[in-house]
C-alpha positions in Angstrom: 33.3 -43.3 -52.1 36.9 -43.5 -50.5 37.9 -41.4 -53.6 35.3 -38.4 -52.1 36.5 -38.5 -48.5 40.4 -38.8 -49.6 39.7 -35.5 -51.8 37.8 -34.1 -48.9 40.6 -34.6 -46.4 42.7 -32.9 -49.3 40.5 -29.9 -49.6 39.4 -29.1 -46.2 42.7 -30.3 -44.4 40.7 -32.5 -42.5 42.7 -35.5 -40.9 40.5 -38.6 -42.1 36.8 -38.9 -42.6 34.3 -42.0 -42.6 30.9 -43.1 -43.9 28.8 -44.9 -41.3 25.2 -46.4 -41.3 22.9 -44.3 -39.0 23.0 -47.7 -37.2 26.8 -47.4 -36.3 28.2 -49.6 -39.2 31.3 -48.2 -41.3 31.0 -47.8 -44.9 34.2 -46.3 -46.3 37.2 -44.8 -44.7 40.0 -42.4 -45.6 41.8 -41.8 -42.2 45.2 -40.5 -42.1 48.1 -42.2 -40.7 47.8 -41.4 -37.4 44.4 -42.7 -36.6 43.5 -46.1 -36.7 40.6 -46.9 -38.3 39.3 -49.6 -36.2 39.6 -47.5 -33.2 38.1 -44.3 -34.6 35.1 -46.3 -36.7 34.2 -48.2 -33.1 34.3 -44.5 -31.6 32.6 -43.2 -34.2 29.8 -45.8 -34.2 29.0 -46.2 -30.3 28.8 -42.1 -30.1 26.5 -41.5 -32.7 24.3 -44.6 -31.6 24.8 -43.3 -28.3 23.3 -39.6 -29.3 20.1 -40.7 -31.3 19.5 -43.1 -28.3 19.9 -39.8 -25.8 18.1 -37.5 -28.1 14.6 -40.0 -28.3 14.9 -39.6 -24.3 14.2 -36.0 -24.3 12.1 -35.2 -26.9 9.8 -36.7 -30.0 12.3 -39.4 -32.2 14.4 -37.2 -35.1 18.1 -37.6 -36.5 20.6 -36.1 -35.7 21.6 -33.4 -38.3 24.6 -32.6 -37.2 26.6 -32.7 -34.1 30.5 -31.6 -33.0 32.9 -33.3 -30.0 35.8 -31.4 -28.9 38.4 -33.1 -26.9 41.5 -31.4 -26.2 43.4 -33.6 -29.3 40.9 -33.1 -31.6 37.2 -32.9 -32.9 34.7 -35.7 -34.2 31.8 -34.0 -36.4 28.9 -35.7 -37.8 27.2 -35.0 -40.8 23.5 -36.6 -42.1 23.3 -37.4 -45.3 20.3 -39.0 -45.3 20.9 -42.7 -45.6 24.2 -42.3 -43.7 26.7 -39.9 -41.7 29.8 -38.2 -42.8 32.6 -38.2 -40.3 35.0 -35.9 -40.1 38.1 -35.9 -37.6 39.9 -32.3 -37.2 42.4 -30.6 -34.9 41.0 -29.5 -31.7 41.7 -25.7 -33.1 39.9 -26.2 -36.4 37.5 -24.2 -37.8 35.0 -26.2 -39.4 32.8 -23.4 -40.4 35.6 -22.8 -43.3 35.5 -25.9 -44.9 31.7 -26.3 -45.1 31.8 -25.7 -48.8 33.8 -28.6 -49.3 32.0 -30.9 -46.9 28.8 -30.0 -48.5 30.4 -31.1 -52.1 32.0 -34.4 -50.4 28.0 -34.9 -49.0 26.7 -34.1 -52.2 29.4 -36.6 -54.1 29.1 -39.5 -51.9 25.0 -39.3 -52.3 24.4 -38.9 -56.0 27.4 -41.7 -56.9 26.3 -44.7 -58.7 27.3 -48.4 -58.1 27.7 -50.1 -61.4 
């Protein structure tokens, strides 16, 4: 899984990415050297935990499919993948809507691998 999100970070020129439970709990991690893990997971986790709690309040109880911060320093994005989220941590000016392709294929990769 590390592999996928290193190769991701790679291909999209994104600056790290994460796998996290839909209950806030990291999975994998390939940040780069400039974020700290710890911090960005903990962020990563109380936001998304914080959004599904906020969504159930105004309407019926769904997940969230997808969802963008921008800060001035940079963008958080969340991807569902089901059983988890994909992270993704950009420049503030990036374009995400370029490098759907190869989030899609690091989604696609992380959910079809097999533990052996």
């Amino acid at each position: 899984m590390r592999q996928s999100l290193k190769q991701l970070n790679e291909e999209a020129d994104i600056n790290g990415s994460m796998v996290i439970t839909p209950d806030g709990i990291m999975v994998a991690a390939a940040l780069g050297r400039d974020l700290e893990e710890d911090a960005v997971a903990a962020f990563a986790s109380s936001l998304l935990v914080a959004m599904k709690r906020g969504l159930s309040q105004v309407g019926p109880p769904g997940d969230v499919s997808s969802c963008t911060l921008k800060g001035s320093n940079g963008k958080i994005s969340f991807f569902d993948m089901q059983n988890s989220y994909l992270v993704a941590v950009t420049d503030a000016d990036s374009k995400l809507e370029a490098k759907t392709d190869a989030i899609q294929r690091a989604i696609e990769k992380i959910r079809s691998r097999r533990i052996t």
